[in-house]
C-alpha positions, 0 to 999 in steps of 0.5 A, a space after each residue: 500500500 502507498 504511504 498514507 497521505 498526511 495533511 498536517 503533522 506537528 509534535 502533538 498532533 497529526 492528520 493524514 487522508 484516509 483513503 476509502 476501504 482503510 479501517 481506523 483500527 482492529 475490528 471484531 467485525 473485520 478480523 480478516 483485515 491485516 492493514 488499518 490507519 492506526 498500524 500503517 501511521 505508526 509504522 510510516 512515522 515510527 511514533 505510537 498514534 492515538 486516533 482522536 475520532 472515527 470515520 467509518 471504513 468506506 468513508 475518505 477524508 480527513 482522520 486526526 490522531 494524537 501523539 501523546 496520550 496528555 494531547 489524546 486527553 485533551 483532544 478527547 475532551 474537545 470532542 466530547 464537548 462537540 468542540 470539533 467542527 466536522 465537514 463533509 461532502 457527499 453525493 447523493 440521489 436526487 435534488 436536496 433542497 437547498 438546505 435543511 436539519 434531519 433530527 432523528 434519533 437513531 439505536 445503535 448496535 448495542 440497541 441504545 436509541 441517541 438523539 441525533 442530528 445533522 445538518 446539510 446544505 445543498 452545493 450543486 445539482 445534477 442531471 444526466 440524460 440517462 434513463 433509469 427505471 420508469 425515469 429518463 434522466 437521473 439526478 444527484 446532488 453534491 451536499 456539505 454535511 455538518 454533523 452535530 452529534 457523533 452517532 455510528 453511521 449517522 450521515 449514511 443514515 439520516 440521509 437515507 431516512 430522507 429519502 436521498 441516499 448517499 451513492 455507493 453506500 451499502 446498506 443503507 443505500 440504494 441498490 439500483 443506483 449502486 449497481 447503475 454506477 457499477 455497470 456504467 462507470 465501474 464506479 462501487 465505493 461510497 461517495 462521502 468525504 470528510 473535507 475539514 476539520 476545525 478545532 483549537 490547537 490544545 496548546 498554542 492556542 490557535 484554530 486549526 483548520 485541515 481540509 483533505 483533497 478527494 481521492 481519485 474515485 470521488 473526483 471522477 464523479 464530480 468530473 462526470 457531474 459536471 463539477 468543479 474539482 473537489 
């Protein structure tokens, strides 16, 4: 595997840009998996790393770590504290409206049921003239997404609980439009990206914002879009 792309990197503290299919760390739900962020960071800088926040094994971006555990405390308060501002971008099926707040609870895997909420806003429009089902043309979106609170897949949820799933996201997506990105672009991965993040560096007292570019299979969507580059 390529050495990990990093995006910042100081005494306490380092982000790279996680690519799309790397889990953070070890997972019971994943034990066939040999390589993860945790193992390939620490072996690429020969430094112990403490991943501060998750992102889940299909999602790309931006993945920040600690390399003390007094920064990983700090740091963890932060998060806990919703101190840390998180963007993201996502394709998704059909037109959003231009901006909105999905609140919605969700039960995680140990059947716990959260408040949750995230809110979006709607970037750029899409149709393309080719047919699917009982349609002629097929529209997505590109939306930033804001989470307000941390739950376990909650973008991927929340936007298929309003009926604009994210492409490429499985299960929670939509089958037909997977499998129509599929045959006709080769295109299979999940098309969420975390872009920024922002948060007060805990010790020179500064913002920090550390944005991560898109990988190449988010960027040949937006091509085929009709968009800017990420």
């Amino acid at each position: 595997m390529e050495p990990l792309s990093i995006l910042f990197h100081d005494d306490f503290l380092i982000a790279i840009n996680k690519p799309n299919g790397l889990l953070v760390h070890k997972s019971d739900i994943a034990q066939n998996i040999n390589e993860y962020a945790v193992q390939l960071l620490r072996d690429q800088i020969g430094k112990h790393v403490y991943p501060l926040h998750r992102l889940d094994r299909k999602t790309s971006g931006v993945l920040l770590f600690a390399l003390d555990r007094e920064t990983n405390t700090l740091m963890q308060k932060q998060f806990m504290d919703y101190q840390v501002d998180k963007t993201y971008h996502a394709i998704v099926r059909g037109f959003v409206p231009e901006n909105g707040e999905i609140d919605y609870a969700l039960t995680n895997d140990r059947g716990k049921t959260q408040d949750a909420v995230t809110n979006y806003k709607r970037l750029k429009t899409a149709e393309l003239m080719l047919p699917h089902g009982k349609f002629q043309t097929s529209r997505y979106s590109l939306v930033e997404v804001k989470p307000q609170t941390g739950r376990m897949h909650q973008i991927r949820k929340h936007f298929a609980h309003i009926f604009h799933p994210i492409i490429g996201d499985r299960p929670y997506g939509c089958n037909k439009q997977n499998r129509l990105f599929l045959e006709k672009w080769n295109h299979n991965e999940m098309l969420l990206h975390a872009v920024c993040i922002r948060f007060m560096h805990p010790y020179i007292g500064k913002h920090l914002e550390i944005s991560a570019p898109c990988h190449p299979p988010f960027e040949k969507m937006m091509q085929i879009m009709g968009w800017h580059s990420c």
